[in-house]
C-alpha positions in Angstrom: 0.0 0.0 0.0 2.4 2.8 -1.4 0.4 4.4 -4.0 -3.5 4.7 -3.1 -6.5 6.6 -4.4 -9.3 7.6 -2.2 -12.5 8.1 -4.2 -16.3 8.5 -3.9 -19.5 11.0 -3.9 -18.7 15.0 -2.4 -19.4 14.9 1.5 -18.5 11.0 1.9 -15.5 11.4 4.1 -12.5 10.9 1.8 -10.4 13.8 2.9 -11.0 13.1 6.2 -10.1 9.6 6.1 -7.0 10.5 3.8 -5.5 12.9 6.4 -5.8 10.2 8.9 -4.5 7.6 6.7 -1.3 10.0 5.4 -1.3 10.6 9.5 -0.8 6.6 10.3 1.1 6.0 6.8 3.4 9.0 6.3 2.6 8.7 2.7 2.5 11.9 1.0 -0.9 13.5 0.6 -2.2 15.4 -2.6 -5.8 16.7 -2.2 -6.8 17.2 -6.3 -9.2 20.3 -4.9 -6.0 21.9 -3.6 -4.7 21.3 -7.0 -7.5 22.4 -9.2 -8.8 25.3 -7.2 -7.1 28.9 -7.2 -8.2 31.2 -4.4 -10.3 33.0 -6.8 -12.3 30.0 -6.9 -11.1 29.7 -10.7 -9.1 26.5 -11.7 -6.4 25.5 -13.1 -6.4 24.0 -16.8 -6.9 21.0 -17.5 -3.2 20.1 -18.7 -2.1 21.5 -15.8 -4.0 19.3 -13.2 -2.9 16.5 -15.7 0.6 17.3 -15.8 0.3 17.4 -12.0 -1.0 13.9 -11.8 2.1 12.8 -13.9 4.1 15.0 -11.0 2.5 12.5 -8.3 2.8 9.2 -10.6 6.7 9.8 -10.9 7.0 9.0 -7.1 7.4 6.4 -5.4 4.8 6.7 -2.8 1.2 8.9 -2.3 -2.5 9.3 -1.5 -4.4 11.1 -4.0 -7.5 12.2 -1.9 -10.7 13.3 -4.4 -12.6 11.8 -7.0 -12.7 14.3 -10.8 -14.6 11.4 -12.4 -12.0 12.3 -16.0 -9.2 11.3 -14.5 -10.2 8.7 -12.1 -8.9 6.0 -14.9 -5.6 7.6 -15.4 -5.5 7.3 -11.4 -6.5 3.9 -11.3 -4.1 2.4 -13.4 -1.1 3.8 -11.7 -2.3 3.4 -7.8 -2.1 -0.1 -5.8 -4.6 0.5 -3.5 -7.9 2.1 -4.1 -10.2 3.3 -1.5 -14.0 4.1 -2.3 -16.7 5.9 -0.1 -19.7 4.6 -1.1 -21.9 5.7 1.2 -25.8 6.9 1.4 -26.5 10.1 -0.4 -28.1 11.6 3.1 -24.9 11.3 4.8 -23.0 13.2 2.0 -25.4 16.0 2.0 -24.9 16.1 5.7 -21.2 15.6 5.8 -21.2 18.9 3.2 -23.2 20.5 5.0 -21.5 20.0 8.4 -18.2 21.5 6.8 -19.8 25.1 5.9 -17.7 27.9 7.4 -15.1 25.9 8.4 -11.4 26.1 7.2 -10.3 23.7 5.0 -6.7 22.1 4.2 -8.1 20.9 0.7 -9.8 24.3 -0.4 -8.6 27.7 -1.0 -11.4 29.5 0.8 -14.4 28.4 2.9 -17.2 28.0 1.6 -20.2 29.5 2.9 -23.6 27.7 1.9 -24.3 24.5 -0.4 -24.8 25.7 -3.7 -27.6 23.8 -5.6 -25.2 22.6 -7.9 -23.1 21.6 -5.9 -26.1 20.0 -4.2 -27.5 18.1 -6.8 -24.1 17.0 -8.0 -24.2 15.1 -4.7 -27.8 13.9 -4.7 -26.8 12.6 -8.8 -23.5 11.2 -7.9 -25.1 7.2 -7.0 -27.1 7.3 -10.8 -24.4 9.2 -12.6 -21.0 8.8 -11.3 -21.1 5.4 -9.1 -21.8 2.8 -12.2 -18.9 3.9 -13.8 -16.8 3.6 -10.8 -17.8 0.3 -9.9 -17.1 -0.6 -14.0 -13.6 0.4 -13.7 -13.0 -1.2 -10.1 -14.2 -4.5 -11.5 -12.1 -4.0 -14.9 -8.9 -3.6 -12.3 -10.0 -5.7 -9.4 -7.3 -8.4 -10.1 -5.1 -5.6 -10.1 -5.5 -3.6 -7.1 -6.7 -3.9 -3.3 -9.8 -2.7 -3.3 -11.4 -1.7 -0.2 -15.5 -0.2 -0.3 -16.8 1.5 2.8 -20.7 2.3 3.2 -20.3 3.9 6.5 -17.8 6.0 8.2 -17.6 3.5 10.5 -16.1 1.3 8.5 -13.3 3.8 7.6 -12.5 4.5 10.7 -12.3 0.2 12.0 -10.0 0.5 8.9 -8.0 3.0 10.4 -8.2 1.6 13.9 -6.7 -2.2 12.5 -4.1 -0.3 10.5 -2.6 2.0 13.6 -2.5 -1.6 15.9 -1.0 -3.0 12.9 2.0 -0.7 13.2 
């Protein structure tokens, strides 16, 4: 486990778990909204967040915390351990909305309300995001450890086995 991917819907928990896991790991953490986002709340290019990615790939160890469904593949293929948040929509909403007004180590400013966008991009992500996620796990399966979690609960035992393991 020296190159891992932490994926799933907005709100699951990802970047929380991450930080714990480049906590108990020491494995360099890259949060993709720290990469995409300017403080202007413009973004980078697109060849620039790719060109980043390649950045990441040419080392030898990392988490990449955050999901950008385009480049989930490219992420895939060069990770050995993928871990995906797959929990119920409900629990995303709330976990976005319990991290209003608060600072943030993976975004450039702090965001005040849940947009309706952003909303609905969380209330869509099971129809349109998760089907193609669960394609490309099963396409690498043999491949990579794959470990699903559909409750934070289950992240955190994760966590909890890994620290005694150390």
């Amino acid at each position: 486990m020296k190159k891992i991917i932490v994926i799933g819907c907005p709100g699951s928990g990802k970047t929380t778990f991450a930080l714990k896991l480049n906590k108990l790991t020491g494995l360099p953490l890259y949060h993709l909204d720290a990469i995409w986002h300017k403080p202007d709340k413009t973004h980078i290019p697109r060849e620039s967040f790719d060109e980043a990615m390649l950045e990441i790939f040419a080392t030898d160890e990392w988490i990449i915390d955050g999901n950008y469904s385009r480049t989930i593949e490219m992420r895939l293929k060069q990770c050995d351990t993928v871990f995906l948040f797959d929990l119920p929509t409900e629990m995303c909403i709330q976990g976005a909305t319990d991290r209003l007004g608060k600072d943030r180590y993976d975004l450039p400013w702090i965001e005040k309300e849940l947009s309706p966008t952003f909303k609905l991009e969380i209330e869509s992500f099971r129809t349109s995001k998760l089907p193609e996620i669960h394609k490309l796990l099963e396409k690498y399966k043999n491949e990579k450890q794959v470990v699903v979690f559909r409750t934070r609960k289950e992240a955190d035992a994760f966590l909890e086995k890994l620290d005694t393991a150390h």
